[in-house]
N, C-alpha and C positions, 0 to 999 in steps of 0.2 A: 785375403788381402796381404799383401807383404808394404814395408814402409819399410828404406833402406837409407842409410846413412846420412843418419839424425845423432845429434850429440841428446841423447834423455840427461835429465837432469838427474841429480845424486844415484848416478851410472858408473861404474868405472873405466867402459868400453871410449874410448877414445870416438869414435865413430860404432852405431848401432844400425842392428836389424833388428824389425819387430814382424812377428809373422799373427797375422790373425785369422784365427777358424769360427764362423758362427758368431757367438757375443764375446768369447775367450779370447786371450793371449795367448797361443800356445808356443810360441820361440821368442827368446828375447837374443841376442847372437852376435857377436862382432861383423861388421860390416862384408866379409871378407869371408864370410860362412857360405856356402850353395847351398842356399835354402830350395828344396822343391817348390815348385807352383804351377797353380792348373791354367791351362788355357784360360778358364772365365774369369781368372783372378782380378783386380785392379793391383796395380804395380807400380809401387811410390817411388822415384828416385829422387834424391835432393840434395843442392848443393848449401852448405854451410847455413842449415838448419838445427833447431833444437824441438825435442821434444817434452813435454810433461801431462800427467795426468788430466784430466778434465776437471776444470775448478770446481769446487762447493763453494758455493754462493751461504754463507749462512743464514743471512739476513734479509727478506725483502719483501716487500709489497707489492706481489705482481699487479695489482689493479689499478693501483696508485702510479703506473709510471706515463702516462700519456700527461700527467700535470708536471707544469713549470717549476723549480724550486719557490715557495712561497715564505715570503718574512722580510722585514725589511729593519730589521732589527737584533740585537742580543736580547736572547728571550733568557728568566730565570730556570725554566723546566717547560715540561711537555702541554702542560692546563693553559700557561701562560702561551707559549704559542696557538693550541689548538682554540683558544678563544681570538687571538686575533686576528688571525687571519681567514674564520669562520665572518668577520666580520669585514676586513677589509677587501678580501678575495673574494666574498660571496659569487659573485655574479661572475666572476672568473671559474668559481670550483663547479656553478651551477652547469656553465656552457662542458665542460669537460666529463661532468657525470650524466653526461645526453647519451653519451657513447656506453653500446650497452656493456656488461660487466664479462662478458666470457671474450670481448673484442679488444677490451684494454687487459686483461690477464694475459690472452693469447702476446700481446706487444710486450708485455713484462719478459714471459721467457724468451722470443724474439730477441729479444732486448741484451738479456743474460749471454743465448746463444750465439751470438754476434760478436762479443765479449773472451769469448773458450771458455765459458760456466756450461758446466753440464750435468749438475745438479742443483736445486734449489731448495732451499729450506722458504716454504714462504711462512710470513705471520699472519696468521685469519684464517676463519673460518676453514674448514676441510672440503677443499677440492676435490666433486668426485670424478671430474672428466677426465680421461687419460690423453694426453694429446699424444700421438704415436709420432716416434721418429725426431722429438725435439727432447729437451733435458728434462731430464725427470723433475716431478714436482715433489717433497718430501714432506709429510702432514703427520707422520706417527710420534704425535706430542700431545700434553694437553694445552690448550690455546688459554693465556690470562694475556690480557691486554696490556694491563697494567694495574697498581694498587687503587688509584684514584678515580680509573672509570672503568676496570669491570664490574660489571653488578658479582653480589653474594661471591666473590674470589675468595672468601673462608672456607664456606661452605664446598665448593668445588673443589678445593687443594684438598679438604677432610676426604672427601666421600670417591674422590675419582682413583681409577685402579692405579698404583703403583708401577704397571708394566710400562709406562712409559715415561717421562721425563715432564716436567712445567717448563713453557716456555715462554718468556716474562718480560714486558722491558721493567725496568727496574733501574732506580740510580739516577733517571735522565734531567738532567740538569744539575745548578750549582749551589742550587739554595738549602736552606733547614729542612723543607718537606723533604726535598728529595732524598737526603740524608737518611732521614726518619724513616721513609715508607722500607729502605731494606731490612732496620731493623725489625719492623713491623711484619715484616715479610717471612722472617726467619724465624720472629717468636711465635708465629702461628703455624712454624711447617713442626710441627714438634711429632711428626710420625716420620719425619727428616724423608719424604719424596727428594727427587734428586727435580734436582732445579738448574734452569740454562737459563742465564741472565742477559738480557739485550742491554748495551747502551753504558750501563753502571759508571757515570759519570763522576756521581758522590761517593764510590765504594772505595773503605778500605781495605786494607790488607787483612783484618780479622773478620771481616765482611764477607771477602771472597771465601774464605776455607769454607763457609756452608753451600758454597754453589759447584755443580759439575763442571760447567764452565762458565765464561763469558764472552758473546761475543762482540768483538771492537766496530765500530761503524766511525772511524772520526771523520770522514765527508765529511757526513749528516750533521754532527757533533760539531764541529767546528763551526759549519754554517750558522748552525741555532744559535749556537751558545758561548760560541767561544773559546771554548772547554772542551776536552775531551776528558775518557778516563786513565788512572794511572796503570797505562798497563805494566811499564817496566817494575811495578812492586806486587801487581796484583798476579803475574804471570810465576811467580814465586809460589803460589798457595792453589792456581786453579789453572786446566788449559784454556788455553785463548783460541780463540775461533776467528773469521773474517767476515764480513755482512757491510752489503751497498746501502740499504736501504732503499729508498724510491726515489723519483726524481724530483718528489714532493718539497726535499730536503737535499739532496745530493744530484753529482754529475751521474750522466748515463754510463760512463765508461769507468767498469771495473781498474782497470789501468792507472787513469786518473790516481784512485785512491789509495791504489798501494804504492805509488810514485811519496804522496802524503804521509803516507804511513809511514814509509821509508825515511823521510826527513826526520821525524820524530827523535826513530833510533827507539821506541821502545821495546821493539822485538828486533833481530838481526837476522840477515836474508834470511836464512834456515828456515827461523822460528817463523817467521812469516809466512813463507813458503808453502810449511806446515798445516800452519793454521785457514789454507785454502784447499791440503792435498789428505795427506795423512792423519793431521790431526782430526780432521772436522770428519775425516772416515771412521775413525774408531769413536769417537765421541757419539756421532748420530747410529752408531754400530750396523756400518756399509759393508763393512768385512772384504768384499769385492774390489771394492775402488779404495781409491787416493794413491795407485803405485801403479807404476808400468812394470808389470812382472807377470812372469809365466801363471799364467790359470786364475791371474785377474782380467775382473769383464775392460775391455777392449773400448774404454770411455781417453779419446788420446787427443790432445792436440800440438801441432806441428808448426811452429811458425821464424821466420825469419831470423838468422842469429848475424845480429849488430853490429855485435862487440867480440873480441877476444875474451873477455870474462866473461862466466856465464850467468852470473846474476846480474851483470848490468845486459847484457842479454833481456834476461826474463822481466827487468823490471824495467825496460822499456820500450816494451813491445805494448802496440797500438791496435784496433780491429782489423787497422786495415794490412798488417803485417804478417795476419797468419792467414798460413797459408792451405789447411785442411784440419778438418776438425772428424774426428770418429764417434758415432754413438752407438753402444752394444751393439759395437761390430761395424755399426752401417758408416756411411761417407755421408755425412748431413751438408758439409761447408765445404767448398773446392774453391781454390782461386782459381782464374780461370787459366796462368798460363800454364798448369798442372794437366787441365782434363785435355791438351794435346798431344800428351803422353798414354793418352787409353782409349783402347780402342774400342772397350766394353764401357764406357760409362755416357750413361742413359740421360740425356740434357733433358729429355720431357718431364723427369722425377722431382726437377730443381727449379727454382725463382731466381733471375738474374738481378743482383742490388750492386750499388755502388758506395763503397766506403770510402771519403774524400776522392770520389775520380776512380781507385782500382775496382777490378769488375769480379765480383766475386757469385759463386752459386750456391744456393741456398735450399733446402730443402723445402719442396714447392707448399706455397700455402701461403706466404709474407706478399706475395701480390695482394692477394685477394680479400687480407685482411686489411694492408694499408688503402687499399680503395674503399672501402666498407668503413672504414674509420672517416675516410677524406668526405665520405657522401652525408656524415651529421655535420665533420667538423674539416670544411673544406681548405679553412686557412694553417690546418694544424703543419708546421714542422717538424718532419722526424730527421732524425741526424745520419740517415742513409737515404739513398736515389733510387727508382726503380726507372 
């Protein structure tokens, strides 16, 4: 596959060529390079495009995203919400959990890949299915819920092996418990496991230095609480990661959030950036991904350049904006006035969706599952057309 004159982001080529063999990068080139290609190739040309990595999602609840945001209130912490609206929502959270669990996971990555996430960190339990050809799902952590309702999370942080990382929310909300449970948290890791903190709304700065990182979800945070965390003091002592959260609490669009984030100002484009590319690569230790660069795997997305800047470019770009997405190697997302330019690309592979009105191609399986979801829950709205 070749993909030719795209501005990559923190590139220095004015205009780029990217050449991909198999899952690899193998040429990264100034536009203006004669790159070889084979017959079978697919062959990208584009006008005033950008390119970057395939996002890491840090944060989310694939099963939880076929539900509405729920709350209708400032809640103090997570108990506090997770009690009321178990109570006000019932019969709303009941019709939605009709739909079985591997139909509303399969919509979560859907969801993500629609987005340009093309890695997922989810929270919960270990996913053993592999869904082939959408964003990888990423489980090599040890799962605590939280201080308040995992059972025995003592016992578990002692005994479980070291090789991998706790992944925790922690911090969520504004009040004293919340406060308390990190210190709680910290006094009991005392064989110091490396800990990835979700949420850490209550953390200080002498808080964070015992965590690997944290990562920010203020959507979510905001909705709830009102609050988010301080990351401009916390990003001082730990790296910061990025995580949507579910729709539970948050918008569906990745986008959205970092437009939010950006208001903030507590990270600056870079660090932001970052914290969805590079950073969240070395930290989950991806080694492969977060970079467009020669003899990294070939996870790329391509979409619409806006602006003359190129971070207002990148942050504000919409689903409906990009314009192909790559997963090790392969073509999962085509808009559609791209695959008039190839002669080799296979339309029976793909699911035709509509984001606001543009008609984009998908890699096939998003029919079959939006129908399958419509036949428990027939009145459900999703935020794309088939």
């Amino acid at each position: 596959m070749l993909i030719n004159n795209v501005k990559i982001i923190n590139n220095s080529y004015s205009s780029a060529q990217i050449k991909i063999d198999g899952s690899k990068i193998i040429e990264v080139n100034n536009s203006n390079f004669d790159a070889k290609k084979n017959n079978e190739d697919l062959s990208f040309d584009f006008d005033e495009a950008i390119a970057f990595p395939g996002l890491i999602n840090s944060h989310d609840h694939l099963e939880f995203n076929l539900f509405p945001k729920l709350g209708d209130r400032i809640y103090n912490d997570y108990v506090d919400w997770g009690n009321d609206i178990n109570i006000k929502n019932k019969e709303q959270i009941n019709i939605i959990k009709q739909v079985p669990k591997d139909l509303s996971l399969r919509w979560g990555i859907y969801k993500n890949l629609i987005c340009g996430v093309t890695t997922i960190v989810n929270h919960g339990k270990k996913i053993v299915t592999y869904f082939e050809n959408l964003p990888d799902v990423f489980t090599e952590y040890h799962f605590l819920h939280s201080i308040r309702i995992e059972k025995h999370w003592k016992l578990k942080l002692l005994l479980k092996s070291p090789k991998w990382p706790f992944l925790i929310h922690i911090g969520e909300g504004k009040n004293q418990e919340s406060f308390d449970e990190i210190n709680k948290l910290i006094k009991y890791n005392f064989l110091n496991k490396e800990l990835i903190g979700i949420h850490a709304i209550s953390m200080n700065a002498k808080q964070s230095k015992k965590f690997k990182a944290i990562i920010w979800c203020p959507d979510s945070n905001l909705f709830l609480y009102n609050k988010t965390a301080n990351i401009s003091e916390i990003k001082k002592y730990t790296s910061i990661l990025f995580g949507t959260d579910s729709t539970l609490s948050a918008n569906w669009n990745i986008w959205n959030h970092l437009r939010l984030a950006r208001e903030y100002d507590y990270l600056n484009d870079k660090e932001l950036y970052y914290s969805l590319t590079e950073n969240a690569s070395y930290i989950w230790d991806f080694k492969l991904k977060g970079k467009i660069e020669k003899n990294m795997i070939a996870d790329i997305v391509i979409c619409k350049k806006k602006f003359t800047d190129i971070w207002e470019s990148f942050y504000n770009i919409n689903p409906e904006d990009i314009l192909l997405i790559v997963k090790n190697g392969r073509c999962i997302f085509i808009d559609s006035v791209l695959t008039t330019q190839q002669q080799n690309f296979d339309k029976n592979k793909f699911d035709i969706i509509y984001i606001n009105s543009i008609k984009k191609y998908v890699i096939k399986g998003i029919h079959e599952l939006i129908k399958s979801i419509h036949k428990i829950h027939p009145e459900y709205q999703f935020p794309i057309s088939i």
